[in-house]
N, C-alpha and C positions, 0 to 999 in steps of 0.2 A: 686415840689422840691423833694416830697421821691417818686414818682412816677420814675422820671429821675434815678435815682440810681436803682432800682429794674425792671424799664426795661433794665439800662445796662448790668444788669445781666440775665436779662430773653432771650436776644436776644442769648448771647454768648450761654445758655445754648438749647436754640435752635438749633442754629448752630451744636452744635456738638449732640444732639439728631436727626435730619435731615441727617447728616454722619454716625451715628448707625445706623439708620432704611435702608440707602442704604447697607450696607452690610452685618446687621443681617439674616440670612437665621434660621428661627426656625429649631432645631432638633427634629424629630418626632419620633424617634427612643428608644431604649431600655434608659433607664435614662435619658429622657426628661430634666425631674422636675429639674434632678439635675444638668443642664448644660445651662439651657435658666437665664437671667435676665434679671426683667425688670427695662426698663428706670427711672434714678432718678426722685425724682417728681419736677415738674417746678415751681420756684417762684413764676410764674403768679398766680397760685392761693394759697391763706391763710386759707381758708374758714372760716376765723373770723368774715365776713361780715355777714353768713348765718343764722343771726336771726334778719334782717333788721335795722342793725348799724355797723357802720364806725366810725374810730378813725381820727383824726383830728392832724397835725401837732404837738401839745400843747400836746398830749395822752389822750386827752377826748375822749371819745366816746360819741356819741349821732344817736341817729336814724336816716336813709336817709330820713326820709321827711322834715328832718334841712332845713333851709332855707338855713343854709352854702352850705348843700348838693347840693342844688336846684344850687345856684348859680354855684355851681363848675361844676356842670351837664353843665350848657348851655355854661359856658366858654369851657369845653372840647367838646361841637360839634361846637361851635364857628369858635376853633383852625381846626377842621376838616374840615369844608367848607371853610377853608381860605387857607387849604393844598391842597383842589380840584380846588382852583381857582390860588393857585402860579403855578399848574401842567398846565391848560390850558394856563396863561399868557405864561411860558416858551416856549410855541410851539408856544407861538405867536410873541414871544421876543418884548416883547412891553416895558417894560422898568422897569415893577412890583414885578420885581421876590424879589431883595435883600430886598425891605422895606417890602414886607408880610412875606419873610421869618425870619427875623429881628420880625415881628409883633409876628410869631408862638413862637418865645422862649419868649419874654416880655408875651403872655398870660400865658405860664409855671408860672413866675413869681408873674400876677396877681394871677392864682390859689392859689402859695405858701403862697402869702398875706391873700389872701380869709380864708386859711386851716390854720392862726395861728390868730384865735383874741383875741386880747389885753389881755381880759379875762379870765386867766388861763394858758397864755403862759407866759414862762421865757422869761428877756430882751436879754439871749442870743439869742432866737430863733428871736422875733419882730426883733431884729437886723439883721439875716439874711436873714429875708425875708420884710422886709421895701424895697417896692417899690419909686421908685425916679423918683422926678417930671419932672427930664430930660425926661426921654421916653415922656413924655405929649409935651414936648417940643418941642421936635422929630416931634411928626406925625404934630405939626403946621406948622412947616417949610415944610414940605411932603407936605400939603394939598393946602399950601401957593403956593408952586411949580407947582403943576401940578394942580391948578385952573388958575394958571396965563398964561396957555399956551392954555386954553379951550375959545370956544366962549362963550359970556354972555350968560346967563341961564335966555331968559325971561319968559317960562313957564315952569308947571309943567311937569317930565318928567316919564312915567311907562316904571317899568325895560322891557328892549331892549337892541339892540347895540351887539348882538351877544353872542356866551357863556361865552366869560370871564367877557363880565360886566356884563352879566345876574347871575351868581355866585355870582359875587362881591356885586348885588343889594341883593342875597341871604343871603349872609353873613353879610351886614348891617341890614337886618333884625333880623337876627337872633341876633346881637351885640346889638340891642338894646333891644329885650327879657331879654339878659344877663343881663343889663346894671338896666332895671327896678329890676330884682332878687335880685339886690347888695342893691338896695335902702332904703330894709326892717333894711338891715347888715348895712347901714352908719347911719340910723335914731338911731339905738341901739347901736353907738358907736362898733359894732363887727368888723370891716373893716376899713381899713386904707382910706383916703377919695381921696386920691391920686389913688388909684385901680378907684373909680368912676370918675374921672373927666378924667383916660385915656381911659375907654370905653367909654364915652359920647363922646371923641373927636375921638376914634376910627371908630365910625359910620358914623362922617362927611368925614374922610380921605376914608372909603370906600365904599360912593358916589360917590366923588373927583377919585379915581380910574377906576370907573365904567363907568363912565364919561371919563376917556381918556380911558380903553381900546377901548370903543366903536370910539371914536376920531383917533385911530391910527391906527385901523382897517378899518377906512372909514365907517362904520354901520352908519344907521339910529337910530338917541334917535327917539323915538316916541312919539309925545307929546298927554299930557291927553287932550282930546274935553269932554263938557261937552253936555250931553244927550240933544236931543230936543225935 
């Protein structure tokens, strides 16, 4: 959530330091000193972080081995691999793009939730970042959808099926990493318990996914044999 606003501004101000740098030519000549400038400095970095703490929606500060931390860590590589896999689905136009892309801003959302707990955050803030059990709702119908179009699943199956399911298998892993992370933050009341029951369902939907790109793509699931 404050991430989003301070990358909106970090982008623009890249932009137009990227159009400095093309046409700044340094002068090296007699009054250097007195005619170069350099670039403002960029949002991106605060260096408030640089004594191993981070401040939290709420303005607490607490140290990055927070479990908050922890969890916000895996949901922001979460969102990454699920940005490498809406990239591949799109080449493959299989039919995944809107609901992952849809997925990428609801985990912004989770995170916002994650980075305001209960405790110590005003009800203005809980207010806007209270995640809503619609999105939970959402990926059921998603999951409901595109199971019902897949042949029955009678054994187990190891990620295959090409590279968008094989991402997709990656990114379910990884969603369930996240998903255990939060577990600590719902036992201790720090997390809204709606952020857990959409990554718990998150994980089934991107099975379910994985599962048709391989289906649309014609791929082999490859099913587990067990050793003899």
């Amino acid at each position: 959530f404050i991430r989003t606003r301070v990358l909106s501004a970090a982008y623009k101000h890249t932009y137009r330091g990227s159009a400095y740098r093309a046409v700044y030519k340094p002068f090296t000549g007699r009054n250097a000193s007195s005619t170069t400038k350099a670039p403002k400095k960029s949002p991106l970095y605060t260096r408030t972080g640089d004594k191993g703490t981070s401040m939290l929606y709420s303005g607490e500060r607490r140290s990055k081995r927070d479990p908050v931390f922890e969890a916000l860590g895996n949901q922001d590589e979460l969102n990454a691999i699920i940005g490498i896999s809406r990239e591949l689905c799109e080449g493959k136009e299989n039919g995944l793009e809107d609901m992952l892309v849809d997925i990428q801003s609801r985990l912004f959302d989770v995170g916002a939730a994650i980075a305001t707990p209960p405790q110590g955050s005003s009800a203005n803030k809980q207010a806007r970042t209270q995640f809503d059990s619609r999105h939970t709702e959402q990926l059921e119908k998603w999951i409901d959808i595109l199971d019902s179009a897949l042949p029955p699943l009678r054994n187990f199956v190891i990620p295959s099926g090409g590279l968008c399911s094989t991402h997709l298998n990656l990114a379910r892993s990884v969603c369930r990493r996240t998903e255990r992370s939060v577990v600590p933050l719902l036992e201790e009341g720090q997390t809204d318990p709606e952020v857990y029951r959409y990554l718990n369902r998150l994980s089934d939907f991107l099975f379910a996914a994985a599962r048709t790109a391989a289906y649309k793509e014609n791929k082999e699931e490859i099913i587990w044999r067990k050793a003899e």
